[in-house]
C-alpha positions in Angstrom: 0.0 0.0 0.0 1.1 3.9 -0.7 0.7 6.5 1.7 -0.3 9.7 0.2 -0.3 13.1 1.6 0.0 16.5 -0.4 1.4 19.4 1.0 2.0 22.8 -1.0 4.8 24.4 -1.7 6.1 28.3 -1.6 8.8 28.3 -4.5 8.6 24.8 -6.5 11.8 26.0 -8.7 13.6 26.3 -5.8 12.3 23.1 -4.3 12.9 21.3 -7.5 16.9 22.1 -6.7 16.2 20.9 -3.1 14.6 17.5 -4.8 17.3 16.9 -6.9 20.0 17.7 -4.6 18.1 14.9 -1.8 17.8 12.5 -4.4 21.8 11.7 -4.5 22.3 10.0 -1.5 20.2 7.1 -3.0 21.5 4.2 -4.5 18.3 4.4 -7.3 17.2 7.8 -8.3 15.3 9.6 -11.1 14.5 12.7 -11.3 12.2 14.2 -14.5 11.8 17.9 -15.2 9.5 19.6 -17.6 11.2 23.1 -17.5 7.8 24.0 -17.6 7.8 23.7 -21.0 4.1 24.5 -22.4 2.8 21.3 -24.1 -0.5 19.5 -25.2 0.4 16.2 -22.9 1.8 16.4 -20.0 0.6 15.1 -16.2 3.6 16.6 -13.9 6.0 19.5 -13.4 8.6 17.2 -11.9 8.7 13.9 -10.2 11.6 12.2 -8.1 11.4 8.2 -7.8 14.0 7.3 -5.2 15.1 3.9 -3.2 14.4 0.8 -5.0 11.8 -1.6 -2.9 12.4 -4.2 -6.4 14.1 -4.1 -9.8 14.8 -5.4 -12.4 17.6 -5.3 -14.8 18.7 -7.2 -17.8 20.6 -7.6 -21.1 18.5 -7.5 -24.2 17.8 -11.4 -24.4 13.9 -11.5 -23.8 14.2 -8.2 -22.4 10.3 -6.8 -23.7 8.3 -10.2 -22.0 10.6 -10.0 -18.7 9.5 -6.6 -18.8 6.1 -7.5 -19.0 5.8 -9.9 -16.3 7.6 -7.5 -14.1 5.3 -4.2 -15.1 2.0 -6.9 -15.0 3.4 -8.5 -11.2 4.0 -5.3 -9.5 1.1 -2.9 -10.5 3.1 0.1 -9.1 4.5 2.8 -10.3 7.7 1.7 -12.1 10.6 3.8 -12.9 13.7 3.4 -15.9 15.4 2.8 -19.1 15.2 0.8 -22.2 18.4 1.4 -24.3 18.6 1.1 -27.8 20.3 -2.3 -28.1 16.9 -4.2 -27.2 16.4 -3.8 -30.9 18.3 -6.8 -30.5 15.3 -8.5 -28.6 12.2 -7.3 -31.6 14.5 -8.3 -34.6 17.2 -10.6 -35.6 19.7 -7.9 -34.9 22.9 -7.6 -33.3 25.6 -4.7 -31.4 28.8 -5.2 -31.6 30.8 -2.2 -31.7 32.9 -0.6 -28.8 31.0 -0.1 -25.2 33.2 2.2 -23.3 30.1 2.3 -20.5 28.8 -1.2 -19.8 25.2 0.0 -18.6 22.4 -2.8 -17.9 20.6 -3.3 -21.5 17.2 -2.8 -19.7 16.8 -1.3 -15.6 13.3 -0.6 -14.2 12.5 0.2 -10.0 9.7 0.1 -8.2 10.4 3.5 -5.8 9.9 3.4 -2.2 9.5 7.0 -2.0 7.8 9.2 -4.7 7.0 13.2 -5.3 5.0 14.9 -7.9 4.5 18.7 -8.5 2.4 20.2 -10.2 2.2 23.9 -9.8 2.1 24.2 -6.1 1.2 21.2 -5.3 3.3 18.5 -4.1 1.6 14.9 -3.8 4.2 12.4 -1.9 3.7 8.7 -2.3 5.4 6.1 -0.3 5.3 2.6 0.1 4.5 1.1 2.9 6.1 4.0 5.1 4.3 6.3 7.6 3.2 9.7 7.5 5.9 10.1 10.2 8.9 9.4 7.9 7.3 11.4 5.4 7.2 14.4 7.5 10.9 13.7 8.4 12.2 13.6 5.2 9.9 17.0 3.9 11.8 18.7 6.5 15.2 17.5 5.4 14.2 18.2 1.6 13.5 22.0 2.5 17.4 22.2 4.5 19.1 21.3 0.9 21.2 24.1 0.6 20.5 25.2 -3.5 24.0 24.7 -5.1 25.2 27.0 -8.0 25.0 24.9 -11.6 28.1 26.5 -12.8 30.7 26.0 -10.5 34.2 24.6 -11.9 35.4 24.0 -8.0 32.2 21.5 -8.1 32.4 19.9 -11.3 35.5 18.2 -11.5 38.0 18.7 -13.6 38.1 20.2 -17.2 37.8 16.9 -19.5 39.7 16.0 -22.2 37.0 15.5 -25.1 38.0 13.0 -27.8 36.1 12.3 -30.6 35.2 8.7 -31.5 34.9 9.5 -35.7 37.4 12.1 -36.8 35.7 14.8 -39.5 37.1 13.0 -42.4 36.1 9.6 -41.8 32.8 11.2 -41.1 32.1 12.6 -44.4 33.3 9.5 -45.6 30.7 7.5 -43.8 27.5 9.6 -45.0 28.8 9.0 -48.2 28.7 5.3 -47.7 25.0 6.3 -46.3 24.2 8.1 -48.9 25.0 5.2 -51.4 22.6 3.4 -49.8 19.8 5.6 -50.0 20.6 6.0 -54.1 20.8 2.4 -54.3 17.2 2.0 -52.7 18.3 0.1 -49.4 16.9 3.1 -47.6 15.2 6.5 -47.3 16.5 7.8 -44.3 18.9 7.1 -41.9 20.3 7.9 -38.5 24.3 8.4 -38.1 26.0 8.9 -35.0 29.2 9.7 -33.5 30.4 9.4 -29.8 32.6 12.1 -28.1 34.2 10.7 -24.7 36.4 10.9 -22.1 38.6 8.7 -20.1 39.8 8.8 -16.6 37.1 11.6 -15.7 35.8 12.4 -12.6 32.5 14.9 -12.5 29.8 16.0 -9.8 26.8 14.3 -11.6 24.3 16.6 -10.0 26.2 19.4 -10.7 26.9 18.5 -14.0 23.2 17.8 -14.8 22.1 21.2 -13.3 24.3 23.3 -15.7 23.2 20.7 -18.6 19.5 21.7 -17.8 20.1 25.5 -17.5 21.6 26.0 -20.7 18.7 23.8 -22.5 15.8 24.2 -20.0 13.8 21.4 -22.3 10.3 19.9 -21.5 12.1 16.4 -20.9 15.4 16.7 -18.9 16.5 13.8 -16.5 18.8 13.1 -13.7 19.0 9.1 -13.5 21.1 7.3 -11.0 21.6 3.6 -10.9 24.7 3.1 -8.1 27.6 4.2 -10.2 25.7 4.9 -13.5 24.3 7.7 -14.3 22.4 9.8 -16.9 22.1 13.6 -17.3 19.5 14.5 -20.2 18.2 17.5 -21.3 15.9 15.5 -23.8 13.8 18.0 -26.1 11.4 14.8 -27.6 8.9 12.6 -26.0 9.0 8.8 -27.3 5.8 7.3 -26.6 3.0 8.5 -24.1 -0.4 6.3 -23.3 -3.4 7.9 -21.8 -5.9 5.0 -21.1 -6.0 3.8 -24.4 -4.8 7.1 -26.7 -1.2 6.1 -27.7 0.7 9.2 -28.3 4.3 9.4 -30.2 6.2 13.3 -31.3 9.1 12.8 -33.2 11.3 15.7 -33.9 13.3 15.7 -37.0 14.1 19.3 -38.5 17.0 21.1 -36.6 17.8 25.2 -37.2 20.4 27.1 -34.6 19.1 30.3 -33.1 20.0 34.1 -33.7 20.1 36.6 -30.7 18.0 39.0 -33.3 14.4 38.0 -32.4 14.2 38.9 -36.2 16.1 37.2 -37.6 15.5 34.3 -35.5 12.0 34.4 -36.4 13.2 34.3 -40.0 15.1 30.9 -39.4 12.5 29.3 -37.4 9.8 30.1 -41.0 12.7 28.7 -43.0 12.9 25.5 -41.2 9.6 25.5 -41.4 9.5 25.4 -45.6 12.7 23.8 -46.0 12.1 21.1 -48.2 15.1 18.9 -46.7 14.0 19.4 -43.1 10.3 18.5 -43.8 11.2 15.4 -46.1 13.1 14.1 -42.7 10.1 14.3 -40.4 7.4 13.5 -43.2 9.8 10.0 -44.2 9.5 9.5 -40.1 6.3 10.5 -39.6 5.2 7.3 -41.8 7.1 4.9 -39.9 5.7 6.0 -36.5 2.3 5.6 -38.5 3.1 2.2 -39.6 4.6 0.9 -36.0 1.5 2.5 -34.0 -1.0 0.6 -36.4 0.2 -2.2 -35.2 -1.2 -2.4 -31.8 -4.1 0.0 -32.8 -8.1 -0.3 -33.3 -8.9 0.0 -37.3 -8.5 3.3 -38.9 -7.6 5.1 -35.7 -4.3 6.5 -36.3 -4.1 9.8 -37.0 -1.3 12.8 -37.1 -2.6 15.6 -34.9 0.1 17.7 -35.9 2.8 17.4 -39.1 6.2 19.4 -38.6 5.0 22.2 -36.5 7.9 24.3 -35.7 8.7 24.8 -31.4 11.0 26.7 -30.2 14.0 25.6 -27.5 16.7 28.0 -26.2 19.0 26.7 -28.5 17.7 25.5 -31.4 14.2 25.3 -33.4 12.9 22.3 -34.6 10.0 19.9 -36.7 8.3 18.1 -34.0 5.1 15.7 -35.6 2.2 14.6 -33.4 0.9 11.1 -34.3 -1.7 9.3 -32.2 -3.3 6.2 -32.0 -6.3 4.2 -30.0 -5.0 1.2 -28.8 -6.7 -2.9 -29.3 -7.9 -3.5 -25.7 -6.0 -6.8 -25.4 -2.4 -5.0 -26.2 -0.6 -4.8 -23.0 1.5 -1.4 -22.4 4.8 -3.1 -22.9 3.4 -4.7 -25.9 3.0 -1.3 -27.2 6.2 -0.1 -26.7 7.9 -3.3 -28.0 6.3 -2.9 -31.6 7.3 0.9 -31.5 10.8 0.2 -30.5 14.0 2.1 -31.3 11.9 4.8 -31.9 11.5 6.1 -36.0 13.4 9.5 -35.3 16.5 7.3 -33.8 16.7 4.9 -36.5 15.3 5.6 -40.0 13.4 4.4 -43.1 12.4 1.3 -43.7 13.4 0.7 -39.7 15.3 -2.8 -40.1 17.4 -2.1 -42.8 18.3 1.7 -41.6 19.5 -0.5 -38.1 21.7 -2.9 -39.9 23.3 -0.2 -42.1 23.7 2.2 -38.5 25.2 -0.9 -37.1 27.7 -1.3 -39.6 29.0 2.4 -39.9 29.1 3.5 -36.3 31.7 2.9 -33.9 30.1 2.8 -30.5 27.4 0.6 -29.2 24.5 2.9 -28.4 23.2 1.5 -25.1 21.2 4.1 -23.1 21.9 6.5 -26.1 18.8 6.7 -28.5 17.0 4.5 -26.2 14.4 5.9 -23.6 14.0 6.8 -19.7 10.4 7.0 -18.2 7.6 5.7 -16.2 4.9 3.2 -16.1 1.9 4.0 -13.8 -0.3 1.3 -11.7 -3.2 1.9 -14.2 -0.9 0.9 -17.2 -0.5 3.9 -18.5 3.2 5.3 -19.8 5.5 8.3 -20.7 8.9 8.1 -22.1 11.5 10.3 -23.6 14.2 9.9 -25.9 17.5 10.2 -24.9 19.3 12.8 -26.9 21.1 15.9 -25.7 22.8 13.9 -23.0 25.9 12.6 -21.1 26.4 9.2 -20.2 28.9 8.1 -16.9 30.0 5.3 -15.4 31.5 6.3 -12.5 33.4 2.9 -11.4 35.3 3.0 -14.5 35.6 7.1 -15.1 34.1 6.7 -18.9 32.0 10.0 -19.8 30.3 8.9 -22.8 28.1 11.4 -25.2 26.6 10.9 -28.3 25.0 13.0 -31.4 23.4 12.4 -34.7 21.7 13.8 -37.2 19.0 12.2 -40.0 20.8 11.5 -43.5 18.9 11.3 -46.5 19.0 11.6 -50.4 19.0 15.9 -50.1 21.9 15.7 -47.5 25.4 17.4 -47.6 27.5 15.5 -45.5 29.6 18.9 -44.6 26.2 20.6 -43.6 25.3 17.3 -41.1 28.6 17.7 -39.7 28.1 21.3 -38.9 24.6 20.0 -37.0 26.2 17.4 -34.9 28.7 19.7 -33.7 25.8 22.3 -32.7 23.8 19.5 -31.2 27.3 18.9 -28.9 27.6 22.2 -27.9 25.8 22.2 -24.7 27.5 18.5 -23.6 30.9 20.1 -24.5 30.6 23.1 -23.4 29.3 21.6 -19.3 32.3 19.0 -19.8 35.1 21.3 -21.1 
């Protein structure tokens, strides 16, 4: 049983910082923020899951139906990851290149201790606990001292970037790409490159905070798992299920600011016409169309919204709405499995874009590309996908992040190069 209580609160940004800043002394944390981002689906501000009561965690061998029975024993509120690799577990797929982080290929907990806000209101949710302990810990929430983001003193030290794919062998490699897509193996395809460090120490919270500031996007994460850890500052939502309305928003279209509101107005209706940008999301649009039909009632899957342009501090881009009612009888992991890597992450058609990403890139994905979320007791889902962030083992002292950008027939490889660099920026920029 959950004991539930809500309480209000006098400054939730400032508690937020408090929240996150609690959450590190536990060996299982995750911590989701919406920047307050304005959006059409959305059920919290923020939510910390903390302390693991069960778990489970896996490799990608019968990952999805392990998941099941897990989500389908515990009828809780259920809190992880699903990294890209269990492809490996929907087709007959493999990974093989270099895995500098060794993450778990799937980790899900079942919280002891929960918090939602919304607005003012704080609803706290723990298992089998009493309103005594909850009271305890409240007060030891509100004594967090609120640390500054962007201090060097805090952060560890500077890191020495490397990156996995120099510029030339780059080019190179969306060339090979781009022979495929003029031979006809493929329309569209996901490259991506790994920058990392070795031997690196950092303050993950720390790190995670200055991460958030510079991007402030609607689906940022702090995720702990003992030594691992992932700081996101995720602009896209995977997969979201209301009851039975099955929701997915790809983004594919990128365009860097300009300090001139003009101008940058200008930019953002450019992206918004340009016929290379809108091919992307339109090519991906049609896959999420074609994996959601597969667990939805007849004729019920519909795009709310195609490449509407939304605006991030750092970068406009083509998100898509596509939606979906689901078949009673699918189950919520079933769901996911059939929609899994998600289309903006892999490409067109989906098995052979995988194979042909598996063969150019240099780096095993893992929690890259994949996505970090929830399931509720009624069934019900959100999950992001998991760009714009830094990977780190601790144990080992690998710092691990990854970019990419959508190749297709209208691509300059010079010009994708240029967007993976800009999509770095913030990583390098909190590392360096």
């Amino acid at each position: 049983m959950r004991t539930s209580v809500i309480v209000e609160v006098q400054n939730p940004k400032e508690f937020k910082q408090q929240l996150l800043g609690w959450s590190g002394q536990f060996r299982e944390a995750l911590f989701l923020d919406s920047n307050d981002y304005s959006q059409s689906y959305t059920s919290f501000d923020a939510v910390l899951a903390v302390d693991a009561f069960t778990s489970i965690q896996t490799d990608e061998h019968n990952a999805f139906e392990d998941l099941k029975q897990y989500q389908q024993t515990t009828k809780d509120w259920l809190f992880g990851y699903l990294s890209y690799d269990l492809k490996n577990d929907t087709e007959d797929l493999v990974s093989a290149n270099f895995d500098g982080l060794h993450f778990p290929d799937l980790f899900f907990f079942q919280p002891k201790k929960l918090f939602f806000l919304k607005g003012n209101q704080l609803e706290i949710c723990y298992l089998n606990m009493c309103d005594d302990e909850i009271r305890e810990d409240l007060e030891e929430i509100k004594e967090q001292a609120i640390s500054e983001s962007h201090n060097p003193d805090k952060a560890g030290e500077k890191l020495k970037i490397q990156q996995r794919i120099s510029e030339e062998r780059y080019l190179e490699k969306v060339s090979d790409m781009l022979s495929h897509i003029h031979r006809g193996d493929i329309y569209e395809a996901n490259f991506c490159m790994e920058f990392f460090a070795e031997n690196a120490t950092i303050d993950p919270i720390v790190t995670y905070k200055s991460l958030n500031e510079i991007s402030e996007p609607p689906f940022a994460v702090f995720f702990k798992n003992n030594k691992q850890y992932l700081l996101s500052a995720s602009p896209e939502r995977y997969l979201r299920k209301e009851t039975d309305k099955i929701i997915s928003q790809p983004i594919k279209g990128t365009a860097k600011r300009h300090t001139d509101s003009e101008i940058d107005e200008d930019i953002k209706q450019n992206l918004l016409s340009n016929e290379k940008e809108r091919s992307e999301n339109i090519m991906i649009v049609d896959l999420v169309r074609n994996d959601l039909s597969r667990t939805a009632a007849k004729a019920s899957v519909t795009v709310e919204e195609l490449c509407g342009a939304y605006t991030f501090k750092q970068v406009h881009h083509l998100i898509s709405t596509v939606v979906s009612k689901a078949e009673k009888e699918k189950s919520a992991v079933e769901i996911i499995k059939t929609t899994f890597p998600m289309g903006s992450m892999t490409g067109a058609p989906k098995i052979s874009a995988m194979k042909i990403i598996e063969d150019l890139e240099e780096t095993k994905r893992g929690l890259y590309s994949g996505a970090v979320g929830y399931f509720t007791p009624e069934n019900d889902f959100d999950f992001n996908v998991v760009i714009r962030s830094i990977l780190y083992n601790q144990q080992n002292g690998y710092v691990s992040f990854s970019v990419g950008s959508a190749i297709t027939s209208l691509s300059v490889p010079e010009n994708e190069y240029e967007e993976c660099l800009l999509k770095a920026k913030a990583m390098r920029e909190v590392l360096e």
